[in-house]
C-alpha positions in Angstrom: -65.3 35.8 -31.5 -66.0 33.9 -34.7 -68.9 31.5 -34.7 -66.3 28.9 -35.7 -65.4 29.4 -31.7 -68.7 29.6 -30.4 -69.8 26.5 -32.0 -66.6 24.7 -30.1 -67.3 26.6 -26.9 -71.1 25.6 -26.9 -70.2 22.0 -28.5 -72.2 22.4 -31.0 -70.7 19.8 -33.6 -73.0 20.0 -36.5 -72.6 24.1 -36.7 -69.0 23.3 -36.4 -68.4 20.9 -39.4 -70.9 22.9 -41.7 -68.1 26.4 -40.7 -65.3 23.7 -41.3 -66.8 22.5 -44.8 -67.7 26.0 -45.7 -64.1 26.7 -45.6 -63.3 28.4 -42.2 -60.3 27.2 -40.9 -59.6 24.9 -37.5 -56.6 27.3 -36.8 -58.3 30.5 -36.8 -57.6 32.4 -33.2 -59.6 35.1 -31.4 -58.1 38.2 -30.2 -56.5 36.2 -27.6 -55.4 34.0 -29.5 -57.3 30.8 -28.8 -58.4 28.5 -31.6 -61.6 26.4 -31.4 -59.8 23.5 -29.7 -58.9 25.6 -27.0 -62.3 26.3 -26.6 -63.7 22.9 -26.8 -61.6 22.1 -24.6 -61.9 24.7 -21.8 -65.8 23.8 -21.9 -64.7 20.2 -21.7 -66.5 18.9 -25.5 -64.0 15.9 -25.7 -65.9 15.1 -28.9 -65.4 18.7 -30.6 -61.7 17.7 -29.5 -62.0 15.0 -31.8 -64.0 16.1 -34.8 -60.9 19.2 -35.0 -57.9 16.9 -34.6 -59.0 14.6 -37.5 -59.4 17.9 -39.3 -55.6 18.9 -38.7 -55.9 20.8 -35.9 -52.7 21.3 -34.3 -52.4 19.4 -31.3 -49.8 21.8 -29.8 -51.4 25.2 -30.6 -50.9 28.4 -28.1 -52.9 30.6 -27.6 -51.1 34.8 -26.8 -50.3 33.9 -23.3 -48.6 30.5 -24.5 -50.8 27.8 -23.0 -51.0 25.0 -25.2 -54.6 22.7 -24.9 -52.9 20.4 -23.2 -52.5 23.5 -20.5 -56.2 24.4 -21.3 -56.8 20.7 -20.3 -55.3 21.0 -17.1 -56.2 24.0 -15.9 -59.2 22.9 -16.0 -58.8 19.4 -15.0 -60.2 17.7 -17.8 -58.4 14.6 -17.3 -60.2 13.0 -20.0 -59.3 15.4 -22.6 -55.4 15.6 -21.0 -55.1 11.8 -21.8 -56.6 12.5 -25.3 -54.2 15.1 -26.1 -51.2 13.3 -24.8 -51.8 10.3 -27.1 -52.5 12.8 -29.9 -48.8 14.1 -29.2 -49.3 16.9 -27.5 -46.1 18.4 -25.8 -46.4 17.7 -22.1 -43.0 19.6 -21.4 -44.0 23.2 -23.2 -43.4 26.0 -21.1 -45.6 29.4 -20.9 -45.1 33.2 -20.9 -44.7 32.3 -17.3 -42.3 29.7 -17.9 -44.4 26.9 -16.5 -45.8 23.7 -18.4 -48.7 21.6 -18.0 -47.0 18.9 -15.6 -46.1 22.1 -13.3 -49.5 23.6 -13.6 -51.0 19.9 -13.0 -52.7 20.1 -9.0 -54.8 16.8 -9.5 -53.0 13.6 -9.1 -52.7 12.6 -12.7 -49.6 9.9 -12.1 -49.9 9.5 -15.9 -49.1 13.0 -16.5 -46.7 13.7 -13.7 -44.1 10.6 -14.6 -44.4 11.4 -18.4 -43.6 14.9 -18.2 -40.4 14.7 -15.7 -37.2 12.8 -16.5 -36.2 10.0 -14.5 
C-alpha cells in the first residue's frame, strides 16, 4: 500500500495534500485495486472524500472486484458519504463482478437511494 492510501485510510489530510502536491496521483490503486477514495471512504473521512474529488478524483472509480465508492459507501453504510457521492455524479445503477449495484447491495433504508436507483 502506498502511503498516498494510508494517509486516506487514517484521514490524515495534511500528509495527503503534501503526497498529492508532491506529484502522486489521486487515481493510483493498490494491488486490489482500490484508490485513496475508496479508502477514505471505507474508513468513513467524508472530508478526505472531499479534498480528492476537488482534485479530479474520479467519482465512479472500481476497484478489481468492480465496486464503485459509491458501493464502498454502502457497504459500509456511510450514508453521509452515499449522499455526497450521488450529488458528485456517482453512478447509482453500476453493476459488480457479481452483477449487483449499490441500490441492490443498499440494506439500510436510504429512500433517497432506493427511488433514485430503480425506474419508475
Amino acid at each position: 500500500m502506498d502511503a498516498i492510501h494510508t494517509f486516506a485510510r487514517e484521514g490524515e489530510l495534511d500528509n495527503l495534500l503534501k503526497c498529492i502536491e508532491s506529484g502522486v496521483s489521486v487515481h493510483l490503486q493498490d494491488s486490489e485495486g482500490r484508490t485513496p477514495m475508496h479508502w477514505a471512504i471505507d474508513r468513513g473521512h467524508l472530508k478526505i472524500a472531499e479534498a480528492l474529488l476537488s482534485r479530479n478524483a474520479d467519482v465512479n472509480a472500481k476497484d478489481n472486484e468492480g465496486q464503485t465508492l459509491l458501493h464502498y459507501a454502502v457497504m459500509c453504510e456511510r450514508e453521509d458519504i452515499a449522499k455526497f457521492l450521488v450529488k458528485q455524479n456517482a453512478e447509482k445503477d453500476t453493476k459488480d463482478n457479481d452483477g449487483n449495484s449499490p441500490v441492490d447491495l443498499c440494506d439500510s433504508d436510504w429512500p433517497w437511494l432506493q427511488h433514485a436507483g430503480k425506474a419508475e
